[in-house]
C-alpha positions in Angstrom: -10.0 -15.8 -10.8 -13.0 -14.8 -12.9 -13.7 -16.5 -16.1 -15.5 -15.9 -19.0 -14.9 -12.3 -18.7 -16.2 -10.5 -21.8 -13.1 -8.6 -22.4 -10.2 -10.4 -24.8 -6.5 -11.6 -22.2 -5.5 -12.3 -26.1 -5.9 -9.1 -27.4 -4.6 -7.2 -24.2 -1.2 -9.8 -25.1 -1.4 -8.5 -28.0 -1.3 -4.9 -27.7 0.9 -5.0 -25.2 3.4 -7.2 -26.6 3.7 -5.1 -29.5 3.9 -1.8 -28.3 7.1 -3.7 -25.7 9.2 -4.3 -29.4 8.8 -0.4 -30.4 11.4 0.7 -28.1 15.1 2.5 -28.4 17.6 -0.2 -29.4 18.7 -1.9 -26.4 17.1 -0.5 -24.2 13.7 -2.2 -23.2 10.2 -0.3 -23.3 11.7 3.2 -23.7 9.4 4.9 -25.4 9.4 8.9 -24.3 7.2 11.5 -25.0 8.7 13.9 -28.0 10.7 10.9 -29.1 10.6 8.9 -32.6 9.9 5.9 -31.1 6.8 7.3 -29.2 5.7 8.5 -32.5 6.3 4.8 -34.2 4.5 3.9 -31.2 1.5 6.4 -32.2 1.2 5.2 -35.4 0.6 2.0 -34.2 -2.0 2.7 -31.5 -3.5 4.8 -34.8 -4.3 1.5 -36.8 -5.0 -0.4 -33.6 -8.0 2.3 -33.1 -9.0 1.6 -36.2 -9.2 -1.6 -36.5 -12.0 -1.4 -33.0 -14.0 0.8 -35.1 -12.9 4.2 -33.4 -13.0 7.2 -35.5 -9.4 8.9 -34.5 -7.8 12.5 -34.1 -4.8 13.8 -32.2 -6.4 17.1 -30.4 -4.7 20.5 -29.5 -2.9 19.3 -26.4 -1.1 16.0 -28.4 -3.5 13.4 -26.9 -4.4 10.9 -29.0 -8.5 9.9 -29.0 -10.2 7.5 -30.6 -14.3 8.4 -30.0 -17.3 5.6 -30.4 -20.5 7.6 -30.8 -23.7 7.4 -29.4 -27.0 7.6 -29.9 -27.5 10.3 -27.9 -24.2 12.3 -28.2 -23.3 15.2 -26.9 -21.4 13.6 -23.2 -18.3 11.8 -23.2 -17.7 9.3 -20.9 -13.6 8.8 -21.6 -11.0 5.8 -20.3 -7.5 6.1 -20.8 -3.9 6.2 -20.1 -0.4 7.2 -21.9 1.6 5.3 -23.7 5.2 7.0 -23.0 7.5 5.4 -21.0 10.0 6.3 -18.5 13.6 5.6 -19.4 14.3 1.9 -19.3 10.6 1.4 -17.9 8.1 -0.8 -17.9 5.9 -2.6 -20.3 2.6 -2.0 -18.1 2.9 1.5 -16.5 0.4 3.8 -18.8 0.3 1.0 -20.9 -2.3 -1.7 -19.4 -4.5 1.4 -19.2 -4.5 2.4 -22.8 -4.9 -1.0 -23.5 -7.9 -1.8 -21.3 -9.6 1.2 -22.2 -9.4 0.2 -25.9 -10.5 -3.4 -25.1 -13.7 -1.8 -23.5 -14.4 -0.2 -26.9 -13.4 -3.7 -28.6 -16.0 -5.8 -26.0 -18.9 -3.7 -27.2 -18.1 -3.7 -30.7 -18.6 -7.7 -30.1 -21.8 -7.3 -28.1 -22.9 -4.5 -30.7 -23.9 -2.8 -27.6 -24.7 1.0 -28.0 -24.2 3.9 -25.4 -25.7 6.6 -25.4 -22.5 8.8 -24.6 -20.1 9.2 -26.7 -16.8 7.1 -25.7 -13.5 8.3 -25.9 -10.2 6.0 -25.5 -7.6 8.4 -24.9 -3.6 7.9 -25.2 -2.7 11.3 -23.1 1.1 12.8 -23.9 3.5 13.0 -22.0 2.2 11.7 -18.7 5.7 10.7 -17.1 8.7 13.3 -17.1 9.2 14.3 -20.3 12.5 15.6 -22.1 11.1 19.0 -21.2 11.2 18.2 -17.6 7.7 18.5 -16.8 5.0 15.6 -16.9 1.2 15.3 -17.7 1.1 17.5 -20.6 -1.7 16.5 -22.2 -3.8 16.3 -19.3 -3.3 19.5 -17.9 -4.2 21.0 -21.9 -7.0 19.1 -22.1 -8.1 20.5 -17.9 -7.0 23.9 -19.7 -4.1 24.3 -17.3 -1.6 23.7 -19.0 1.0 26.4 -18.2 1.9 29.2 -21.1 5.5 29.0 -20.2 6.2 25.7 -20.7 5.8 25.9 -24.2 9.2 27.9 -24.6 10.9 25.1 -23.1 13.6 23.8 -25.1 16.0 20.5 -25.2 18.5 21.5 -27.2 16.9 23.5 -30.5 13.6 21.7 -30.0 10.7 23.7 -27.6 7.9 22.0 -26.0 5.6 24.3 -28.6 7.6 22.6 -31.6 6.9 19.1 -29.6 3.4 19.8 -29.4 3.4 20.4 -33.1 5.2 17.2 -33.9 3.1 15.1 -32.9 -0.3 16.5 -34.3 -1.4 18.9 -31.7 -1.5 22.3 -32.3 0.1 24.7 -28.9 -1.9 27.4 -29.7 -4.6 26.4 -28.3 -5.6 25.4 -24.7 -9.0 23.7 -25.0 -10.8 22.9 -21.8 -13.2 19.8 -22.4 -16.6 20.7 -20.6 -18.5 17.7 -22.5 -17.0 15.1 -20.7 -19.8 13.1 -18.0 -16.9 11.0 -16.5 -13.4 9.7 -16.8 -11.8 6.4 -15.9 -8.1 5.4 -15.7 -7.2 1.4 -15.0 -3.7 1.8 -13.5 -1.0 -1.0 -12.7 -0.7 -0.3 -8.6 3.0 0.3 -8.8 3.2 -1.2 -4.6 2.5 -4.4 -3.4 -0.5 -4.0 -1.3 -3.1 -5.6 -3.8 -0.6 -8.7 -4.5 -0.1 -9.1 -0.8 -4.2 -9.2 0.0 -4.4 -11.4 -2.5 -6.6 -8.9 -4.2 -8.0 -8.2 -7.5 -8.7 -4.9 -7.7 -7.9 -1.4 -5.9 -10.5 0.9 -6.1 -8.6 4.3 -6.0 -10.0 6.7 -3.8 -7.8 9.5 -4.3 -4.6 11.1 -5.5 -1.9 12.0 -3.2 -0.9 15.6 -3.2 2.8 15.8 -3.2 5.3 18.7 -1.7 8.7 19.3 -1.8 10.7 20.7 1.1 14.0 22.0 1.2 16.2 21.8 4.1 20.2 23.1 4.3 22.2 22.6 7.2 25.0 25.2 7.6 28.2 23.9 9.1 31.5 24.5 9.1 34.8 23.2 6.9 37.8 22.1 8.8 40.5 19.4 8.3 39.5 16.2 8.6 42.3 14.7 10.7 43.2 18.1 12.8 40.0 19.0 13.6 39.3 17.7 17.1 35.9 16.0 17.1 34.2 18.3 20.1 34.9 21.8 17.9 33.5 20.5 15.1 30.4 22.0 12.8 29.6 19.2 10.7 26.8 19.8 8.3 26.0 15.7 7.7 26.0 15.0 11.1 23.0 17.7 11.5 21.6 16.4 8.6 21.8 12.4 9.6 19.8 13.6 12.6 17.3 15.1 10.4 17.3 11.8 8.2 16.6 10.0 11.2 13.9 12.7 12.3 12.1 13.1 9.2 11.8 8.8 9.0 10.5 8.6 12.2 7.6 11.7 11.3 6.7 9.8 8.5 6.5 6.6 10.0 4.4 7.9 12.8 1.5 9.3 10.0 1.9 6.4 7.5 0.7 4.2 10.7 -3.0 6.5 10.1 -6.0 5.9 8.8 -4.9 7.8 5.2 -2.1 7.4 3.0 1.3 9.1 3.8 5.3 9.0 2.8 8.1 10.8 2.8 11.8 10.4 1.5 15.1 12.3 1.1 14.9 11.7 -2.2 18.2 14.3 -3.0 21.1 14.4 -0.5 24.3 16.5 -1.4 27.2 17.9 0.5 29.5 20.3 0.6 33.1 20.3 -0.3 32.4 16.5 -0.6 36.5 16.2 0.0 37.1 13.0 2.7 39.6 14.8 4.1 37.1 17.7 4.7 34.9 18.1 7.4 31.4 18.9 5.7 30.6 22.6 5.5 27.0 22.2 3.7 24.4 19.7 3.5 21.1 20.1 1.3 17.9 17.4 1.6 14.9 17.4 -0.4 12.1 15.8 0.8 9.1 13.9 -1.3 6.2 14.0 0.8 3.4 12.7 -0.5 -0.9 12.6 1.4 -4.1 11.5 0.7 -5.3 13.9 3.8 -4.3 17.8 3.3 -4.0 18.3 7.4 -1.8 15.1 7.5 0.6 17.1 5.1 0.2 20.7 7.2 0.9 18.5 10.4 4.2 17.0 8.8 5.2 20.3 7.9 5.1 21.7 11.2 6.3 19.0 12.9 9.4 19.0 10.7 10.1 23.0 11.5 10.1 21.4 15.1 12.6 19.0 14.3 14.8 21.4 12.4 15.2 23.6 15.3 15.7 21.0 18.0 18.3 19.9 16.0 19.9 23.1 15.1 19.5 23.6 19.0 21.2 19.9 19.9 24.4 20.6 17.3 24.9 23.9 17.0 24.1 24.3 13.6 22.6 26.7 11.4 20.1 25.0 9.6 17.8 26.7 7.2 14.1 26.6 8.2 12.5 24.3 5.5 11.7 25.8 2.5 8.3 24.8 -0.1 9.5 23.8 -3.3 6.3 23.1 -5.1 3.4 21.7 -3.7 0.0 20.0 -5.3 -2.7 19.5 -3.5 -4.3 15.6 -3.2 -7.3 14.8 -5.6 -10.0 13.0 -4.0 -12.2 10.8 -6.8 -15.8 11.2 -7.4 -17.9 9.3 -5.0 -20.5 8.2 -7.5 -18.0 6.8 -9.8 -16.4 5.5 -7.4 -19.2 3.3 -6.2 -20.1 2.6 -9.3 -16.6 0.6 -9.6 -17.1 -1.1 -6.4 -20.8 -2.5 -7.7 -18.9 -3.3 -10.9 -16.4 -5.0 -9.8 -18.7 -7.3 -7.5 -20.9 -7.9 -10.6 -17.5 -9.2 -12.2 -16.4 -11.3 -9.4 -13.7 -9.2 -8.4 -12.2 -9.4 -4.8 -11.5 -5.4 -4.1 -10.6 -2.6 -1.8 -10.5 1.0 -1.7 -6.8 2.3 -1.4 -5.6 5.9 -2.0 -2.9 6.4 -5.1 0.4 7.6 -3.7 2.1 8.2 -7.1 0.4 10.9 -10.1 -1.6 10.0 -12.8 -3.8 11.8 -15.4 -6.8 11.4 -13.4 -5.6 13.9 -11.2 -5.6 16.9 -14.3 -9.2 15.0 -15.5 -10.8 15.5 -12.3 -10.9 19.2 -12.4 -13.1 19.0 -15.4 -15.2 15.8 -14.5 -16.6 12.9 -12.5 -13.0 10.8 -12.2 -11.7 7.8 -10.7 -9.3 5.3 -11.5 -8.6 1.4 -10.5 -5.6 -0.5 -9.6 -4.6 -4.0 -10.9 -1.7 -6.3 -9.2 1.7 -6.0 -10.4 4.4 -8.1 -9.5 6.6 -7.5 -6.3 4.5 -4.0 -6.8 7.8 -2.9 -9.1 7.3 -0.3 -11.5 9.6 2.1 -13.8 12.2 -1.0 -14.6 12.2 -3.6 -16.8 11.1 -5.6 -14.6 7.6 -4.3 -13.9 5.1 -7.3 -15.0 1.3 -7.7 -14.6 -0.9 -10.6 -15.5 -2.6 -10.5 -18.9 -5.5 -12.2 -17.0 -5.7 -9.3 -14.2 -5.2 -6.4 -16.9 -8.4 -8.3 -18.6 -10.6 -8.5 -15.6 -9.8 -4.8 -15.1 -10.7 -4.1 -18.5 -14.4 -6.3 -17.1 -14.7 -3.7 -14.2 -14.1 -1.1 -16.5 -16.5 -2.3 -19.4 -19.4 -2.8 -16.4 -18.6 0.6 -15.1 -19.3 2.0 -17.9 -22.3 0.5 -18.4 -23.8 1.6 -15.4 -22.1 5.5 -15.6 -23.9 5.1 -19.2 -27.5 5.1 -17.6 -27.0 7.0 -14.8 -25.3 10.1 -16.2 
């Protein structure tokens, strides 16, 4: 491991450790977006912005910025992350980024070094699943594409327009940053892949696009125990096959040169009785790729599979149907080598890896240069309580981060 990094593990501890105590009683680092406690939460990142010299302001999409001028002006190079959790989550996810972006701003208050870009430190709302049931709110405003109809929204008597409100930003307005030169997001990897290469660093190359598909599987009900077993129409058997199908498909392109997955996340059937043979069975399927034609190959390799099996039981089955579906985000190739070179000039051992869960970065890239780095979490668990990172890697993250910036400082 590096030492004598120029960014603080102490101060990291710090913020971390005391954002982990402002969570819902009992339940440990729950902090959700819309929430009191994320608002507690606000007020302290608010004074903890302060204290690094940042001059602070919540803007029109709820995301909290803390901005370090330049000499120049004019161009903002911006790091950050969110600080909302998922329930019963983790003390790192969103976190370690908002924490490492801030001790970037902290090392060159020490080293009185001056940009000259503007630097932003960013606490986005409402990156994970919010009450609303939507995610990356304050990204997408601050990309300007937010949707207009999620602001009539409502959980109970409170709207996502009244949410936006409540926490300082005003949901009138959708304001699309152009003045941004680059964005950076540091990123807990969430998967084991950088613990197991004994790695210190994943330099992310791009955001998988997910889709979800639909698939029902028509069957039949009949008793249970009268029912011979050859004039059956089970619906699970037809979809057990698919299971089995849709494993081996994703197997098969996971073993490529890009990233790929894909799970039955959702499984239900129909009566559910046990004395019922199963008339109904619905699947929906997460499938998430770095490479758009590896996710347009899956998709008509699984209409394949649905008809060969309709045609091997019988069944009706429902050709798959496209829930939603977002399109991977690759990251910009200059920033992307300038983390590489910065993370050698830190003595950081990395590797380029695609990013098979969402992040902010994904809405940030549509309005600028964007990238993101991994650190090592432990057992690569994420969204329990469970979910623990070194304070030493978050640090020398923070270092790659801090020399990235540098260099993006001179050559934007």
């Amino acid at each position: 491991m590096t030492h004598n990094l120029p960014t603080s593990e102490a101060r990291i501890a710090e913020d971390i450790a005391a954002l982990a105590e402002i969570t819902e009683p009992g339940r440990p680092y729950t902090r959700r977006a819309f929430t009191p406690m994320f608002l507690r939460g606000r007020e302290w990142l608010v004074r903890r912005f302060e204290a690094a010299g940042l001059e602070t302001r919540i803007d029109a999409s709820g995301n909290l910025i803390g901005r370090r001028r330049g000499t120049v002006g004019g161009r903002t190079i911006m790091l950050g992350s969110h600080s909302d959790t998922v329930p019963d989550g983790g003390r790192f996810d969103g976190i370690a980024g908002v924490s490492a972006a801030l001790e970037v701003a902290r090392a060159l208050q020490d080293q009185r070094i001056e940009l000259k870009h503007d630097l932003e430190i960013v606490d986005f709302l409402a990156e994970e699943v919010s009450i609303f049931g939507v995610s990356c709110i304050g990204s997408r405003g601050m990309a300007g594409v937010r949707p207009a109809e999620w602001l009539d929204r409502k959980v109970d008597t409170l709207s996502l327009r009244q949410g936006i409100a409540e926490v300082g930003g005003n949901p009138q307005l959708l304001e699309k940053r152009e003045d941004i030169a680059a964005f950076l997001e540091l990123h807990i990897e969430q998967g084991p892949v950088l613990e197991d290469g004994h790695l210190d660093i994943g330099v992310v190359t791009a955001i998988a696009g997910i889709t979800r598909i639909e698939i029902v599987v028509n069957g039949r009900a009949d008793h249970a125990g009268t029912t011979p077993m050859g004039s059956r129409q089970d619906a699970l058997v037809g979809a057990a096959w698919l299971v089995l199908g849709i494993q081996r498909l994703a197997t098969a392109r996971a073993a490529g040169p890009t990233h790929f997955a894909a799970t039955v996340g959702e499984f239900s059937i129909e009566p559910g009785a046990a004395n019922v043979v199963p008339a109904r069975a619905r699947l929906l399927i997460d499938a998430r790729a770095e490479d758009r034609a590896v996710m347009l190959d899956f998709a008509g390799a699984l209409e394949a599979l649905v008809a060969q099996v309709a045609a091997d039981t019988g069944l009706r089955i429902d050709m798959p149907v496209t829930i939603s579906d977002n399109l991977p985000t690759p990251c910009d190739p200059l920033v992307l080598d300038t983390l590489d070179v910065a993370a050698v000039a830190v003595g950081a051992r990395q590797r380029r890896m695609a990013s098979g869960a969402g992040h902010d970065t994904a809405w940030m890239a549509r309005v600028t240069k964007a990238a993101m780095i991994f650190i090592p979490c432990l057992g690569g668990r994420s969204h329990t309580p469970d979910e623990f990172a070194e304070m030493a890697d978050v640090a020398l993250g923070a270092a790659v981060l801090l020399e990235a910036v540098k260099r993006l400082d001179k050559d934007l």
